[in-house]
C-alpha positions in Angstrom: 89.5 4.9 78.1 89.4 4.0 74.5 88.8 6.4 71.8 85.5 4.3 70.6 84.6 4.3 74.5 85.2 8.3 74.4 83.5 9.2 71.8 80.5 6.6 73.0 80.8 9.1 76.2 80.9 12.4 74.1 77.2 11.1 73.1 75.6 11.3 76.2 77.2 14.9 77.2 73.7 16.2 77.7 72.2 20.0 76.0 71.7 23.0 77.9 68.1 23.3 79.3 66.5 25.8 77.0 65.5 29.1 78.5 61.7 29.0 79.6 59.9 31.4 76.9 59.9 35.4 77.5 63.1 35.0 80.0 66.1 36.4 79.1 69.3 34.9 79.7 72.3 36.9 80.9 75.7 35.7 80.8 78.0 36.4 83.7 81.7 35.7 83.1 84.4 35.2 86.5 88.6 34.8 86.3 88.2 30.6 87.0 86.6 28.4 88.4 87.0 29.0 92.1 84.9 32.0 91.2 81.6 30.5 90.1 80.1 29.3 93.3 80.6 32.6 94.8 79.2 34.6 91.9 76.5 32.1 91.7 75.6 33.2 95.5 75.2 36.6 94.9 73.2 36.5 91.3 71.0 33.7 92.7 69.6 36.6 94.9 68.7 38.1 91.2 66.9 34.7 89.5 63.0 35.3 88.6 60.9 33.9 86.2 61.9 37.2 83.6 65.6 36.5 83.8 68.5 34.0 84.6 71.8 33.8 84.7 74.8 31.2 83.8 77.6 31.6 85.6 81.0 30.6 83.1 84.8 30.9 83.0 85.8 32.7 79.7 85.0 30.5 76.6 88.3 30.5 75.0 89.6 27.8 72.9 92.4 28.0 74.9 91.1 28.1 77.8 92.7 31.1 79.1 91.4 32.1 81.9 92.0 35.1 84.8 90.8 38.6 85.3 92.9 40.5 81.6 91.5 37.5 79.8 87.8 38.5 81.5 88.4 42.3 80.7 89.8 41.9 77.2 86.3 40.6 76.9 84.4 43.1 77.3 86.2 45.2 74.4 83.9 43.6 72.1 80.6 43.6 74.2 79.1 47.0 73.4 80.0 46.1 69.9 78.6 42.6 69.7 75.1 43.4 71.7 74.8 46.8 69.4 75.2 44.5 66.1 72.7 41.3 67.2 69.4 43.1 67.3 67.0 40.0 67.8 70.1 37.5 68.6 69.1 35.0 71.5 65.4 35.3 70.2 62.3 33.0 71.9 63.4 30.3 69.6 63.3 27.7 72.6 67.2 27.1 71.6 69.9 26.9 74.6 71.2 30.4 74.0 67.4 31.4 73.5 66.3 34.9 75.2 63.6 37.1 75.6 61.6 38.1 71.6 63.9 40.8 69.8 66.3 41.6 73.2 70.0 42.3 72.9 72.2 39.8 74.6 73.4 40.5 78.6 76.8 39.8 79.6 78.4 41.1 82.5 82.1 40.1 83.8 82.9 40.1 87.3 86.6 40.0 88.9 88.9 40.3 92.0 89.6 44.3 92.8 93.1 43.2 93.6 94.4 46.9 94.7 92.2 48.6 91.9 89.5 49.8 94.0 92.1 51.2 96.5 94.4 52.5 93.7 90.8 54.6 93.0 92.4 55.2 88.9 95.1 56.3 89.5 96.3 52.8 87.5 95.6 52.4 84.0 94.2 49.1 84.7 92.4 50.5 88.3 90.5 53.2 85.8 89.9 50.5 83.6 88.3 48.0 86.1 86.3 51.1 87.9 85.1 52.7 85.0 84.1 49.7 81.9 80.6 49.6 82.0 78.3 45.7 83.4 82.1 44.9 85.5 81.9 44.3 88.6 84.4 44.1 91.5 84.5 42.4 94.8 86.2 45.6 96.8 87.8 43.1 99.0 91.4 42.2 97.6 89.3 39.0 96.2 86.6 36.8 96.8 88.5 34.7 99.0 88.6 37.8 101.5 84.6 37.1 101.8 85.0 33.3 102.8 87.9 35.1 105.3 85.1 37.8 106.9 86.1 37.4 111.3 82.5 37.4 112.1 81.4 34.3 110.3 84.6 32.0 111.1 82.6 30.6 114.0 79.8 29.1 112.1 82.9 27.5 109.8 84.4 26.0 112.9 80.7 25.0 114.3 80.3 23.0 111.0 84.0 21.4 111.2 83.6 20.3 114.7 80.1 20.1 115.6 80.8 21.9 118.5 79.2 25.2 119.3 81.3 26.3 122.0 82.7 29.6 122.0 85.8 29.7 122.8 87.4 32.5 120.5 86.6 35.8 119.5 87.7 35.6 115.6 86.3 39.4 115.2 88.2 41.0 117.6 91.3 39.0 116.8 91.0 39.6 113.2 90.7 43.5 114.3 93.9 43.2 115.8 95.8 41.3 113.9 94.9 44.3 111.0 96.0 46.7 113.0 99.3 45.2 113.6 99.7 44.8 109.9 99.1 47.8 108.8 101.8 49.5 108.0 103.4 46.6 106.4 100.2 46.6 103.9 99.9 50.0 103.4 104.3 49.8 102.1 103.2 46.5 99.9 100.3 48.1 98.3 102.2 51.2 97.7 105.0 49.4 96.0 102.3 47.6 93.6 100.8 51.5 93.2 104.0 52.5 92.0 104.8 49.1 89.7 107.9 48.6 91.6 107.7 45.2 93.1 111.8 45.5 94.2 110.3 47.8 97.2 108.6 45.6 99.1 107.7 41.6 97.0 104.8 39.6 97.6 107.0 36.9 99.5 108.1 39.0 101.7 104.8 40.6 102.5 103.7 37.1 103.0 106.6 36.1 105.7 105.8 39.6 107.4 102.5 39.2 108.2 101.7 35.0 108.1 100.6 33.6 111.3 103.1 30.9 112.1 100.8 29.6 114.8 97.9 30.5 117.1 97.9 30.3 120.6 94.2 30.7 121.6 94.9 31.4 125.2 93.8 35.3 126.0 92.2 35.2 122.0 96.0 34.8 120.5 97.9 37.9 122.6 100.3 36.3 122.4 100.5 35.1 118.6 99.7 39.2 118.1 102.9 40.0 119.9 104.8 37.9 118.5 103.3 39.0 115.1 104.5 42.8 116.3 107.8 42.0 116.4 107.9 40.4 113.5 106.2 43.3 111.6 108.4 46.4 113.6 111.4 44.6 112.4 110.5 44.7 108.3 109.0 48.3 108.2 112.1 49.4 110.0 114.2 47.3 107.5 111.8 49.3 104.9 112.6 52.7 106.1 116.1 52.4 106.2 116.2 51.2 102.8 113.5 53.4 101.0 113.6 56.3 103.0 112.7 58.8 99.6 109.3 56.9 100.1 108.3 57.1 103.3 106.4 60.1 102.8 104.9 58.5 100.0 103.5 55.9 102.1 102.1 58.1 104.4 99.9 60.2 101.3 99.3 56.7 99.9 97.4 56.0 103.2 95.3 59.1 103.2 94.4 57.6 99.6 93.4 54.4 100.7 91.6 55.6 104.1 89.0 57.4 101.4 88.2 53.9 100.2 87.4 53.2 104.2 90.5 51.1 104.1 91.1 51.2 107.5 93.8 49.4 110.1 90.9 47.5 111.4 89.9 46.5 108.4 92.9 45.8 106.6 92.6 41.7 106.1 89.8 42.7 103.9 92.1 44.4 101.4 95.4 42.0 101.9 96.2 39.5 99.0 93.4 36.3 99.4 95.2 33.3 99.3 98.1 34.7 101.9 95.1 35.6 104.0 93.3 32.4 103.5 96.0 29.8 103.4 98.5 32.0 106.0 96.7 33.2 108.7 92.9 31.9 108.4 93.9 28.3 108.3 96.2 28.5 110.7 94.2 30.3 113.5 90.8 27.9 112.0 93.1 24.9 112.6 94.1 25.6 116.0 90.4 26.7 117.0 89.2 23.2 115.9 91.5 21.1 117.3 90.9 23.0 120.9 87.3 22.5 120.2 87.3 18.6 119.1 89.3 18.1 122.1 86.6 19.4 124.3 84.0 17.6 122.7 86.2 14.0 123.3 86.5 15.0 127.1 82.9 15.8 127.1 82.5 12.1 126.0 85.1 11.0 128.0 83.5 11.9 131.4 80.3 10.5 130.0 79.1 7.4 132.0 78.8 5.4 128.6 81.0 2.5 128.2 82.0 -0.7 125.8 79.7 -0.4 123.1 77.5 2.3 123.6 81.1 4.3 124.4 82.9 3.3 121.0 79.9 4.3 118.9 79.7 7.5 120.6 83.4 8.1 119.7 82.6 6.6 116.3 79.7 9.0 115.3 81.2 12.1 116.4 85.0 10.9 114.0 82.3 10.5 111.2 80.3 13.4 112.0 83.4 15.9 111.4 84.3 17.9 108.4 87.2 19.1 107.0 88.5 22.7 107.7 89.3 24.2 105.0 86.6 22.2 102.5 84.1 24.0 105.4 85.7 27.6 104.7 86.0 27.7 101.2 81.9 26.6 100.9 80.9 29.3 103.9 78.9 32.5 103.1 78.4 33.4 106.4 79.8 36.7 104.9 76.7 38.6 103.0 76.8 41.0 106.2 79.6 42.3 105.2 79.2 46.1 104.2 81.7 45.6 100.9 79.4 42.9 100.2 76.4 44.5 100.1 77.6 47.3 98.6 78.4 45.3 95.5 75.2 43.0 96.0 73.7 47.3 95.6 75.8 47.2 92.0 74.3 44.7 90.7 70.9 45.1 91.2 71.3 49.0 90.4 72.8 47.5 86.6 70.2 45.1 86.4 67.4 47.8 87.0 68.8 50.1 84.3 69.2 47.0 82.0 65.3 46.1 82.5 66.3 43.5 84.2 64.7 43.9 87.8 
């Protein structure tokens, strides 16, 4: 494109609607932009004709982004909504707000391990503590879009097939269980800043799901995952021995933030949850599933015509995977969710926004 066709383009770049009068406005920054449809879910719950929200990445000229950019933020926020008494004013402009209100903005992030680490981080207190931040709890959002009991409605949509044929909850119970130990030694290292003890690689190729064999709900990917888990904590042991008891205090800690073996996968880095063992056991699901639903049309007494467009629709009618599991929010049952859907609204109230 030309630079007389860009700037032709930069003409039409339409305004921000202008806030209806008497709303207010609240700005609500998140790391990057994977972040905004899922913060979007939770403060559209809040939306009413008093208030709005805009959901936005950090407005940085350098477009830094990610969760010490987000905090560094909110240094200045006390300050700035303390010194612009009637800023963001009815004027019917973009940024307009509610006659003489101070300006909202609230900053939401991944917990990583600072909820678990429950201060005893500098950067845990800082994230618990700074007032309007909130925290997912889980590891990160993409532990939501992970939550067991909603991975059959993802699969349902992929495959249009409603068969079930795999208990993702129970798996997902077991497979935490099994991984425990090697969690609770990864999250400890990261407590202690000492990433030599126990890296994120190797947590990853400790506790990744290689494959999924669906037959008795994946007993036997479990095993194998066993084995492959016994064999690094005892590699672990042998080499950091001064810390096993360490560990074991660290997970009295974390079992006060109901971090739990059951529920581990909820705490467990995202993307080695979601690209490492999610997709994987998803995958495997949905082919076992699609296969069904050929033989189902298989056996059917269509042929020729009628027979090829059956096949036809159902190709057209599928969806991928993983573009079905990163839009899913078959997770608001989860109790970490609604226990930060409870923050929210609680700040909102005392803001005079609900």
């Amino acid at each position: 494109m030309s630079k007389r066709d860009r700037a032709r383009e930069k003409e039409f770049l339409p305004d921000r609607l202008p806030v209806r009068k008497g709303q207010r406005l609240v700005e609500v920054f998140v790391e990057g932009y994977d972040d905004v449809a899922f913060w979007r879910g939770i403060f559209d719950d809040f939306e009413s004709p008093d208030v709005t929200f805009e959901i936005a990445v950090p407005p940085r000229p350098d477009l830094a982004k990610g969760k010490r950019v987000v905090m560094d933020m909110t240094a200045g926020n006390a300050a700035a909504s303390a010194s612009a008494p009637g800023a963001n004013s009815g004027s019917g402009s973009g940024s307009g707000s509610a006659v003489g209100a101070r300006p909202v903005r609230l900053f939401c992030v991944d917990s990583d391990f600072d909820y678990i680490f429950a201060g005893c981080t500098p950067q845990s207190r800082r994230v618990i503590n700074t007032p309007n931040v909130f925290h997912t709890y889980t590891y990160a959002t993409e532990n939501y879009l992970c939550w067991a009991p909603g991975l059959h409605s993802v699969c349902t949509r992929a495959t249009k097939n409603d068969t079930r044929i795999f208990d993702f909850a129970r798996f997902m119970e077991e497979y935490s269980r099994v991984i425990y130990p090697a969690f609770a030694w990864y999250a400890y290292s990261a407590q202690l800043g000492d990433e030599h003890i126990f890296k994120l690689i190797d947590f990853k190729n400790t506790v990744r799901l290689n494959y999924l064999d669906v037959r008795d709900n994946g007993a036997g990917t479990i095993e194998w995952l066993r084995g492959n888990v016994g064999r690094r904590i005892h590699s672990l042991e042998q080499n950091y021995a001064r810390h096993v008891e360490g560990v074991e205090r660290f997970k009295k800690q974390i079992a006060e933030k109901d971090v739990t073996p059951e529920r581990t996968y909820l705490f467990m880095h995202g993307h080695t949850l979601l690209d490492n063992v999610v997709m994987p056991m998803l995958n495997a699901v949905c082919e076992k599933l699609k296969l069904m639903a050929a033989d189902r049309i298989a056996r059917s007494a269509q042929r020729g015509v009628a027979f090829a467009n059956e096949v036809s629709n159902y190709r057209n009618a599928l969806m991928n995977v993983r573009d079905t599991l990163v839009h899913n929010e078959d997770y608001k049952d989860c109790p970490l969710y609604r226990r930060l859907h409870a923050d929210i609204a609680a700040t909102l109230k005392k803001e005079g926004l609900l």
